[in-house]
C-alpha positions as CSV (number, residue, x, y, z in Angstrom):
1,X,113.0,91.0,126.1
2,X,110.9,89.1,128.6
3,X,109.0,92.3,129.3
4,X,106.8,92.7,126.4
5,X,104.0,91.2,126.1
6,X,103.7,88.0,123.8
7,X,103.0,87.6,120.7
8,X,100.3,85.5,119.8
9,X,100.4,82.4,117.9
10,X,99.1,83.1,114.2
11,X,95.9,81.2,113.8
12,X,96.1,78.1,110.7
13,X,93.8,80.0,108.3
14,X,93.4,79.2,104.4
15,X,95.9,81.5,102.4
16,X,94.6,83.8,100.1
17,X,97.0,84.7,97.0
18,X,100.1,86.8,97.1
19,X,99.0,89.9,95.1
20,X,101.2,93.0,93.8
21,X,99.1,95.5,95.4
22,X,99.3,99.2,95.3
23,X,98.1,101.3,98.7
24,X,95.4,102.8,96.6
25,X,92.8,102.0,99.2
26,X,88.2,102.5,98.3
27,X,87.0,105.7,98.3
28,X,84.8,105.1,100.7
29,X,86.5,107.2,103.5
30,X,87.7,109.4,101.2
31,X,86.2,112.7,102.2
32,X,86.6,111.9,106.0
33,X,90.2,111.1,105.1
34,X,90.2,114.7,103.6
35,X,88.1,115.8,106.5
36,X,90.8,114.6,109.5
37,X,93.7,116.3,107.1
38,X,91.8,119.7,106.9
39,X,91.4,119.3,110.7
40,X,95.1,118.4,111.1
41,X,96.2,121.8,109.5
42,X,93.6,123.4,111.8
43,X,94.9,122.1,114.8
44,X,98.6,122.4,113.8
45,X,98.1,126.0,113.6
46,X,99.5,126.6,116.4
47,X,102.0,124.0,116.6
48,X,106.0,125.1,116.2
49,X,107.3,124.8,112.6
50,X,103.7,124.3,111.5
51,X,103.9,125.3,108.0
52,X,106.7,122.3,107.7
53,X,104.5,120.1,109.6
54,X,102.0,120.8,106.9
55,X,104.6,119.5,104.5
56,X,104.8,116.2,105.9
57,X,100.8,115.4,106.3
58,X,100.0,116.8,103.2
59,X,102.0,113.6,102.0
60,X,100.9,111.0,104.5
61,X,98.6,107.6,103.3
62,X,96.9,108.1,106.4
63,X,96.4,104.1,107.2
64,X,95.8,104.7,110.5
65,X,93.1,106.9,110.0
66,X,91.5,105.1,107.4
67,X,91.2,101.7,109.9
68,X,89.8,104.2,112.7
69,X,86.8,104.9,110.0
70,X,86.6,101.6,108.9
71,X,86.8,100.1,112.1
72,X,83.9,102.5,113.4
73,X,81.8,101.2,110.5
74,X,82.3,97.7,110.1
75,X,80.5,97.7,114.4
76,X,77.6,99.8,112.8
77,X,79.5,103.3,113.8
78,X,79.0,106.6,112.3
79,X,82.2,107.3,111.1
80,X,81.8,111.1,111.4
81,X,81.8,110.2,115.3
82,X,85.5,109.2,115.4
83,X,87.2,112.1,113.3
84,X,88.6,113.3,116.5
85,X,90.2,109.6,117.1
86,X,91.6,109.9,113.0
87,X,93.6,113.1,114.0
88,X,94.9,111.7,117.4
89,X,96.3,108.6,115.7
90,X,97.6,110.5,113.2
91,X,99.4,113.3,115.0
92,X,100.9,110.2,117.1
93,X,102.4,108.6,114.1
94,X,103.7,112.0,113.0
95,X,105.3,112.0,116.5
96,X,106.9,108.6,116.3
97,X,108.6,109.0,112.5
98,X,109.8,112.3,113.3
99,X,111.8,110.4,116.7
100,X,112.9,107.5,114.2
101,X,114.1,109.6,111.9
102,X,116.3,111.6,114.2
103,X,117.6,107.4,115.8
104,X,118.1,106.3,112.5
105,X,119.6,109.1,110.8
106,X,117.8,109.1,107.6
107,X,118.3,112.0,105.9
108,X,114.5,111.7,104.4
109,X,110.9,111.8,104.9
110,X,107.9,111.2,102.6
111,X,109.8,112.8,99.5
112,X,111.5,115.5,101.5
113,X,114.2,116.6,103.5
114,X,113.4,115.2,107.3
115,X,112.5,117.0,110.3
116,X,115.9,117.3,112.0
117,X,117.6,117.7,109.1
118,X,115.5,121.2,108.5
119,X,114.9,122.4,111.8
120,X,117.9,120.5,113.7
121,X,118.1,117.6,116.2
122,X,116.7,119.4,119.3
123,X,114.0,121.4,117.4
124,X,112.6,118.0,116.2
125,X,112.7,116.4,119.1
126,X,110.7,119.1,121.1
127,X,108.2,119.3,117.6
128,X,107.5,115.6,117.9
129,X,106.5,116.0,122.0
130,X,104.4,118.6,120.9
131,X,102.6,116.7,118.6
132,X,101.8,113.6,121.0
133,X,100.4,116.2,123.8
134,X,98.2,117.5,120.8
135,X,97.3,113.9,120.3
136,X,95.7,113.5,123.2
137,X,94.0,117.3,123.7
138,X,92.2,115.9,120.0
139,X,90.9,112.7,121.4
140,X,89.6,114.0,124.6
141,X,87.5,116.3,122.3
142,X,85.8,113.0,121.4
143,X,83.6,113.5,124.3
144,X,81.2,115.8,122.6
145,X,79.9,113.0,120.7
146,X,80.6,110.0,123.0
147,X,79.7,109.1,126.5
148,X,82.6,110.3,128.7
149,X,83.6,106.9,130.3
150,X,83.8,105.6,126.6
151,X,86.2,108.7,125.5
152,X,88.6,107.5,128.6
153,X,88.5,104.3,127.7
154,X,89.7,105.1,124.3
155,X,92.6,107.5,126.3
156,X,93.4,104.5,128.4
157,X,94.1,102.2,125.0
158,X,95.8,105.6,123.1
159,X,98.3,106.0,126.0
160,X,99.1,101.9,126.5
161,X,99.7,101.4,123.2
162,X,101.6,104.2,122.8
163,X,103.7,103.5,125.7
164,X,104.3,99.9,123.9
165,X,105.2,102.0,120.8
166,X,107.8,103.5,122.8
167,X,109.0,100.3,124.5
168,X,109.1,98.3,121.7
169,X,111.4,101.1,119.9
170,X,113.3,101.0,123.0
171,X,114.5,97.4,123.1
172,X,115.1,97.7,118.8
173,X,117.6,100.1,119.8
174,X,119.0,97.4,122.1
175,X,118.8,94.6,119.8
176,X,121.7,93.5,117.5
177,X,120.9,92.6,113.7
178,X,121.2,88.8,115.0
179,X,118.5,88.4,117.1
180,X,115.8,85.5,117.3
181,X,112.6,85.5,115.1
182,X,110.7,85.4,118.8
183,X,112.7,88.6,120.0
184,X,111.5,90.0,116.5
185,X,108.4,89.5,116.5
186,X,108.3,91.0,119.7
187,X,110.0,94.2,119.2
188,X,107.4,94.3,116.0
189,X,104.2,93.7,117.8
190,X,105.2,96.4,120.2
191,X,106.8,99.1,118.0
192,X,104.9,98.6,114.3
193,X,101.9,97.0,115.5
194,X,100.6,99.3,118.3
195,X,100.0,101.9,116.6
196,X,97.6,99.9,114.4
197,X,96.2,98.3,117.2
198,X,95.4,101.9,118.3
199,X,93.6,103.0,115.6
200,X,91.2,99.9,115.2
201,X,90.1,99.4,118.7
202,X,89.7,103.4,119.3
203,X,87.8,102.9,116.3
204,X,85.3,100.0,117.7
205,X,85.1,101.2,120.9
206,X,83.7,104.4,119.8
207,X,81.7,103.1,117.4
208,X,79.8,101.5,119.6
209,X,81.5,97.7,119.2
210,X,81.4,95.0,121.6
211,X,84.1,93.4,124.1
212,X,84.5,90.4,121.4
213,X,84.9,92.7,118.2
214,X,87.4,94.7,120.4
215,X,89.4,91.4,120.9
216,X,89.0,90.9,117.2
217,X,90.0,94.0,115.5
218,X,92.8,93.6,118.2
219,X,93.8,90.2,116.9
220,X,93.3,92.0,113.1
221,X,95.4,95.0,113.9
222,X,98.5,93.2,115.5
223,X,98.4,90.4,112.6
224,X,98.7,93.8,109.9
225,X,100.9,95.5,111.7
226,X,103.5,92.7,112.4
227,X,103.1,91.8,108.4
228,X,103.6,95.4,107.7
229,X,106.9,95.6,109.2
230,X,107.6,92.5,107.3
231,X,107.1,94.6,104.5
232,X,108.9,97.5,105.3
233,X,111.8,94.9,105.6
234,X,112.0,93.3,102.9
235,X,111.3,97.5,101.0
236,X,114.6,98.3,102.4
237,X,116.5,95.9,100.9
238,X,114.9,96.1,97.5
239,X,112.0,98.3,97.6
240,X,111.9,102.3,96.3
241,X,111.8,105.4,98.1
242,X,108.3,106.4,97.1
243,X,106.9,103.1,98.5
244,X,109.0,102.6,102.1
245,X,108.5,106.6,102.5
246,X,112.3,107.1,103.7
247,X,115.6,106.1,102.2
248,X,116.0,103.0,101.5
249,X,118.8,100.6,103.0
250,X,118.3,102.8,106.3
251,X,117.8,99.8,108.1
252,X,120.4,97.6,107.2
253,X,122.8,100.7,107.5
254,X,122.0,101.2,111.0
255,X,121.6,97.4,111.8
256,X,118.2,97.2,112.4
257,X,116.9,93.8,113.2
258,X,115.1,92.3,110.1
259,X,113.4,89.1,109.6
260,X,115.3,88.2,106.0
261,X,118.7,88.9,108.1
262,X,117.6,86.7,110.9
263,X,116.9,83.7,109.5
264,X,119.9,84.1,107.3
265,X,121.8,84.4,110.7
266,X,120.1,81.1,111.9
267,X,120.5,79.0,108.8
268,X,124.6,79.9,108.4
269,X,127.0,77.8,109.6
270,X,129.7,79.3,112.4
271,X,132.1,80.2,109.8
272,X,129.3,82.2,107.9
273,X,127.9,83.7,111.2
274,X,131.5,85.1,111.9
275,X,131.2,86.2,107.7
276,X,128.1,88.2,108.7
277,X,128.8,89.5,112.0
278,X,131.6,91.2,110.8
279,X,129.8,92.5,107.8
280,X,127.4,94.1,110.5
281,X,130.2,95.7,112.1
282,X,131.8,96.5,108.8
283,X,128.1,97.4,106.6
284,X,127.3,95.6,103.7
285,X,125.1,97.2,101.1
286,X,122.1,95.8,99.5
287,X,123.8,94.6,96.4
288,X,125.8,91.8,98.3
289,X,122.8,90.5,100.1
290,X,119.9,90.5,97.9
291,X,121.2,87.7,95.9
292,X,122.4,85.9,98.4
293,X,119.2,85.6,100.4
294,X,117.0,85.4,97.0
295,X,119.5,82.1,96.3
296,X,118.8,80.8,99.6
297,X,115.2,80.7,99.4
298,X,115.0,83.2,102.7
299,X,113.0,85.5,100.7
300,X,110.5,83.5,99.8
301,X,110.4,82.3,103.5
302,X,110.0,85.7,104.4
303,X,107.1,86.2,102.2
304,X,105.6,83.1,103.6
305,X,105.5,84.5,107.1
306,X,104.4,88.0,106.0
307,X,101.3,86.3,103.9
308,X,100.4,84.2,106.8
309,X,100.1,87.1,109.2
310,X,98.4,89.0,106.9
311,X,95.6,85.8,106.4
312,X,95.3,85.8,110.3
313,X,94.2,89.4,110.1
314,X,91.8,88.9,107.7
315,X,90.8,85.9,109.6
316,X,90.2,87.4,112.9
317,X,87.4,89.6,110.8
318,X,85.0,86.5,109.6
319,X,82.4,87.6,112.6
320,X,82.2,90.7,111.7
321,X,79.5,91.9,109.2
322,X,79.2,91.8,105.5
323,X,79.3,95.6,105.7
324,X,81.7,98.4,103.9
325,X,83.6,98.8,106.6
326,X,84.8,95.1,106.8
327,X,85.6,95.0,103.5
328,X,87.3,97.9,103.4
329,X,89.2,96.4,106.4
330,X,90.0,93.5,104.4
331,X,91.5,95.8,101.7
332,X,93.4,97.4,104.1
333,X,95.4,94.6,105.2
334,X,96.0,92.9,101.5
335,X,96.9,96.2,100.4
336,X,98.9,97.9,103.2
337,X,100.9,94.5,103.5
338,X,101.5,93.8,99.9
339,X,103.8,97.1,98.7
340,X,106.6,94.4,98.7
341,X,106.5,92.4,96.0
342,X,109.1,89.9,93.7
């Protein structure tokens, strides 16, 4: 693991409260939201199985997008500059669940049947390449309304990150369910987080933001995204289809590494460690964990750590401006990291 980059330490900020929040996000990117999905279909067009593509955006939340226009807005940005960046980040996501799915073997997507279970193994594969190519093809289109050293820097930070996307997938696939809350938080900063990191800095960069507020929404974005995943864990133990967007359980069947899991394997004694271990080799559903780690107090611990790395994101935005694209950057992170709740 000594190859990713570190994570970095979450700031002491003041805790807000733990809400039961929905993902319905302001309306005030509404109609560029709408915007970057027309434009999706557009540019998908062409794209192999593109009326099934259509299937799976026409359900998406499109977070990603939605911090690209916020992002643009809350440095003074137009946020009809970065629709171009919207779709890039977007198609890139696409790319990424349609690989998971087929390494995880869920048998769903967004409410329907997924990708490789329609079209087959190979064909998604080669569906989800195509889709990262027409990534970048849409953000180098950006430099019709940006300087063109400003449109490749935004490349340069589409392509690290999602190199890191791909890294960090790479060493989850390594990783055993017991792994340490450093190796983790890792894995998470790389394969969750990225992607978010992605959209907000494309997002300040081209609209117009300084070197600090890129540092920032970079400090913002990797604090969400790592609380995200958080969330995403402790949805497939307990959560609903509708809100985790796949099957839930897929993770523990496949022996994903999850925070809950991990500090239950840290807190057991050796006896209990040999207990789990073989459950992990053996699978264990839901139903005989849940109660256990509820017992234990390891959820709440869990939703400790997922509120605190939400509070640093919101922290790392208190230079930004009183504008409606900070707050609705502050909604985003209370909201997207809050589906969870007990």
């Amino acid at each position: 693991m000594g190859e990713l980059s570190a994570v970095p330490l979450v700031p002491a900020v003041a805790t807000a409260p733990e809400t039961d929040c929905s993902l319905d996000l302001p309306t005030a990117f509404s109609g560029y939201l709408e915007r970057t999905r027309q434009a999706l279909y557009l540019r998908l067009g062409a794209a192999p199985a593109s009326g099934l593509l259509r299937q799976y955006f026409d359900r998406g939340k499109m977070l990603r997008a939605f911090l690209v226009f916020a992002a643009a807005e809350a440095v003074g940005g137009d946020p009809e500059d970065v629709v171009t960046a919207a779709e890039a980040i977007e198609l890139l996501h696409g790319a990424s669940l349609f690989h998971d799915d087929i390494m995880d073997h869920a048998a769903e997507r967004r409410g329907i049947a997924s990708l490789h279970q329609q079209l087959g193994v190979g064909q998604a594969i080669v569906v989800g390449d195509d889709l990262l190519l027409r990534a970048f093809t849409a953000l180098a289109e950006a430099r019709t309304r940006h300087p063109a050293g400003r449109v490749l820097e935004a490349m340069d930070v589409l392509n690290q990150l999602a190199r890191d996307c791909c890294r960090g997938q790479f060493e989850e696939l390594y990783a055993k369910s017991w792994i340490s809350e450093e190796q983790y938080l890792d894995i998470v900063s790389c394969k969750t987080a990225a992607p978010f990191v992605a959209a907000g800095v494309m997002g300040v960069l081209l609209g117009g933001g300084t070197q600090e507020q890129v540092a920032q929404i970079r400090m913002y974005a990797q604090q969400m995204g790592i609380a995200f995943q958080i969330d995403d864990d402790l949805l497939d133990l307990v959560g609903e289809p509708g809100l985790l967007g796949k099957p839930v359980g897929n993770s523990l069947a496949e022996g994903r590494p999850m925070l809950p899991l991990i500090y239950l394997w840290r807190d057991s004694s050796e006896a209990a460690q040999a207990a789990l271990y073989r459950l992990g080799r053996e699978g264990c559903s839901r139903d005989e964990l849940v109660p256990f780690l509820k017992q234990s107090g390891i959820i709440d611990r869990v939703l400790q750590v997922r509120r605190r790395h939400r509070d640093a994101a919101i922290a790392a935005l208190q230079n930004f401006t009183d504008s409606r694209g900070s707050h609705a950057l502050r909604a985003l992170a209370s909201r997207a990291t809050g589906r969870a709740s007990w």
